[in-house]
C-alpha positions in Angstrom: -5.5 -32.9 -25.4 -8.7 -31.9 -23.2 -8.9 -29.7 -20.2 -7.9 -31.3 -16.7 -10.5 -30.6 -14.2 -9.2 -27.6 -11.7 -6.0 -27.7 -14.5 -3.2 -25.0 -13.8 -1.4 -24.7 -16.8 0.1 -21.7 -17.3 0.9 -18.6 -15.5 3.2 -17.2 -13.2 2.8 -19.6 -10.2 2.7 -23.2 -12.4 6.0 -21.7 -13.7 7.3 -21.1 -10.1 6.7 -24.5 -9.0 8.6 -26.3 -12.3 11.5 -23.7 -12.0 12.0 -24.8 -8.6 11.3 -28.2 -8.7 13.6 -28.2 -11.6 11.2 -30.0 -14.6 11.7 -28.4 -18.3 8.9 -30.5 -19.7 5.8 -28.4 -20.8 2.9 -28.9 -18.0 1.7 -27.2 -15.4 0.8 -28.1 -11.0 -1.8 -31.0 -12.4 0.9 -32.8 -14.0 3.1 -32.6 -10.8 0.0 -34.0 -9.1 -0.8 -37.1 -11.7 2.7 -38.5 -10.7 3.6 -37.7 -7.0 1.8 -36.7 -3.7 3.2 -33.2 -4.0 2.7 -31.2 -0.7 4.8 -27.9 -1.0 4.4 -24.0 -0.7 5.8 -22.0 -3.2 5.9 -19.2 -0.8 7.7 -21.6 1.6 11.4 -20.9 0.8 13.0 -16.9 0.4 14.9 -18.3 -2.7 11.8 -19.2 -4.3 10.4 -15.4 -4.4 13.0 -15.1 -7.2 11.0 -17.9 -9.3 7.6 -15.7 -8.8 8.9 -12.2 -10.0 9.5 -11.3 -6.5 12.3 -8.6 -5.1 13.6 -9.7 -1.6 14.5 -5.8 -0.6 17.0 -4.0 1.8 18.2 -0.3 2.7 19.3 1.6 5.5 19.5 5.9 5.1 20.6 8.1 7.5 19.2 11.6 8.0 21.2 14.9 9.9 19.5 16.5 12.3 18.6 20.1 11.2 17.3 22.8 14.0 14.0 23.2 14.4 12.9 20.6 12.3 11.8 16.8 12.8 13.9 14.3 10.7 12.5 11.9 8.4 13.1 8.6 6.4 10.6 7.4 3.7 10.1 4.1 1.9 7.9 5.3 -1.5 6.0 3.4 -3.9 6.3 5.5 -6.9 3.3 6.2 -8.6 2.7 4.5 -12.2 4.8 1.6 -11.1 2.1 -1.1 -11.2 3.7 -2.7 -8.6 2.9 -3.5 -4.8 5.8 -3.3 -2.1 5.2 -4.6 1.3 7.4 -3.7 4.5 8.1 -6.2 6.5 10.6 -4.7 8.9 11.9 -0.7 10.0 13.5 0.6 12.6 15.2 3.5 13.3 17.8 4.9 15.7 19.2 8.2 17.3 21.4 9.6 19.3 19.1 10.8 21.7 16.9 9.2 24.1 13.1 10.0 22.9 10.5 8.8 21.0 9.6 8.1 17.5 6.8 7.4 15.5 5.4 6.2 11.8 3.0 7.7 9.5 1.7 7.0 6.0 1.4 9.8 3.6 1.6 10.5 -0.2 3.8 11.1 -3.0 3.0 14.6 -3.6 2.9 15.0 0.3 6.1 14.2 1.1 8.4 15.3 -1.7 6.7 18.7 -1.1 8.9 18.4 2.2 11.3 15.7 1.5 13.8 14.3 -1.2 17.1 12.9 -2.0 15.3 10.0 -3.4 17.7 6.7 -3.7 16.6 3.1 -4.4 16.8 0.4 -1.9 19.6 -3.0 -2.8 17.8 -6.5 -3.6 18.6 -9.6 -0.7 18.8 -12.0 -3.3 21.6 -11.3 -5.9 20.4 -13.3 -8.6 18.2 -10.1 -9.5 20.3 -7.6 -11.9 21.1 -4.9 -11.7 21.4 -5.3 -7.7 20.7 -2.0 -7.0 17.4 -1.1 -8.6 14.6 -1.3 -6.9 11.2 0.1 -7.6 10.5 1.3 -3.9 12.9 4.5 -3.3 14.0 5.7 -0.2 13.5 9.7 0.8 15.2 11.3 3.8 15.3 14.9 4.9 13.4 17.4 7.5 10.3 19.8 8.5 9.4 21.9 10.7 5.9 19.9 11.1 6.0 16.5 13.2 2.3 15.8 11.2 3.3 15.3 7.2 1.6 11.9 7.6 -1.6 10.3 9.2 -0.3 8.5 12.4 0.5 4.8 11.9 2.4 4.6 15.4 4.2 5.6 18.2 6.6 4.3 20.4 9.3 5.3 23.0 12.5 4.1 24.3 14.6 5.4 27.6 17.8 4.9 26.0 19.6 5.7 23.1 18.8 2.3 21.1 17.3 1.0 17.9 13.7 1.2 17.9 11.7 -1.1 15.6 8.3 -0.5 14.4 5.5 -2.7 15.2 2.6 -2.2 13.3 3.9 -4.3 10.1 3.9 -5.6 7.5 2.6 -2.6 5.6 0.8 -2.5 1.7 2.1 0.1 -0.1 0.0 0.8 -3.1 2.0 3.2 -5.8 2.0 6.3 -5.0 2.1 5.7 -1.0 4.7 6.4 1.3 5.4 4.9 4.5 7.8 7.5 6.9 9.6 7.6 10.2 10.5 9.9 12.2 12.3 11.3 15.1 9.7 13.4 17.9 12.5 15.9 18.8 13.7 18.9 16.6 17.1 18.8 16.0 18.1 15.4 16.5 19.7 12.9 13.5 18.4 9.5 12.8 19.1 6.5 10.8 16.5 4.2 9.2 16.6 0.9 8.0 13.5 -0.9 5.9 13.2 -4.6 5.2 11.0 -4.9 1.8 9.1 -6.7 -0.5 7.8 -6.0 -3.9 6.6 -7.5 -7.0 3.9 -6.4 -10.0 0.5 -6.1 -9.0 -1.8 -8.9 -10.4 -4.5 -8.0 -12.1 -7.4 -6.3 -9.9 -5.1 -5.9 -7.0 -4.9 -2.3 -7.6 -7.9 -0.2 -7.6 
């Protein structure tokens, strides 16, 4: 048979949109289009991320405070994954009243200061095993409130969750993106909302 014009045949986004229109004949978006008036986003629905290759991501980690030392909670990209996780939500929360703020760093930066690595849990549960995701979490402390370049700052009066603005964030591999507590001695807990998929080709330089 000859080339369509503009023809989609194959590839990860023609398979998407027959997996979730539910057609098991060979064929890819230009067939859809020779027989109905199809108008649909196959970025529109969260349960169509599964049908892409995409992880719908979730984790919260709680850190202790230590004295003398500002608190941390990291989301990492690991480097050599391939792979491209973006943050859609974080927030974190303390005891204390205070401010808190968000930096970006690297690998090597921050598990020369931080560890107890642990992956993150997957939203939709169609994705085995649940609870392995590329991204890992990293908690722990250091006496310097500067192990990252500053993403953002913010301040509450009260003791109360404090979510981060300055999202979504692009995490290539090997990136981490950290929060953190502006007052030595204080615990925090962290939560991160996430993303991730393999990088197409060219989207990593």
């Amino acid at each position: 048979m000859s080339q369509i014009h503009n023809e989609i045949r194959k590839g990860w986004l023609s398979d998407a949109v027959n997996r979730a229109l539910g057609r098991t004949r060979e064929g890819g978006i230009e067939r859809v289009g020779e027989t109905v008036d199809a108008i649909m986003n196959p970025w529109g629905l969260p349960e169509w991320a599964f049908l892409r290759g995409e992880r719908l991501c979730a984790i919260w980690r709680s850190q202790g405070a230590v004295a003398g030392e500002f608190s941390y909670i990291g989301l990492l990209n690991p480097t050599g994954s391939n792979s491209l996780v973006v943050i859609e939500a974080a927030s974190i929360q303390s005891s204390a009243s205070g401010q808190g703020f968000a930096q970006l760093t690297l690998e090597a930066t921050a598990l020369a200061t931080l560890g107890s690595q642990a992956p993150g849990n997957v939203r939709d549960r169609r994705n085995t095993p649940a609870s392995t995701t590329t991204a890992q979490t990293i908690i722990g402390s250091d006496v310097s409130s500067g192990v990252g370049v500053a993403l953002e700052n913010r301040r509450t009066a009260v003791a109360t969750n404090m979510d981060f603005q300055h999202l979504p964030v692009v995490l290539a591999p090997g990136h981490v993106y950290l929060m953190a507590w502006a007052t030595v001695n204080v615990g925090i807990d962290g939560n991160f909302m996430w993303r991730e998929r393999k990088a197409y080709p060219g989207e990593i330089v």
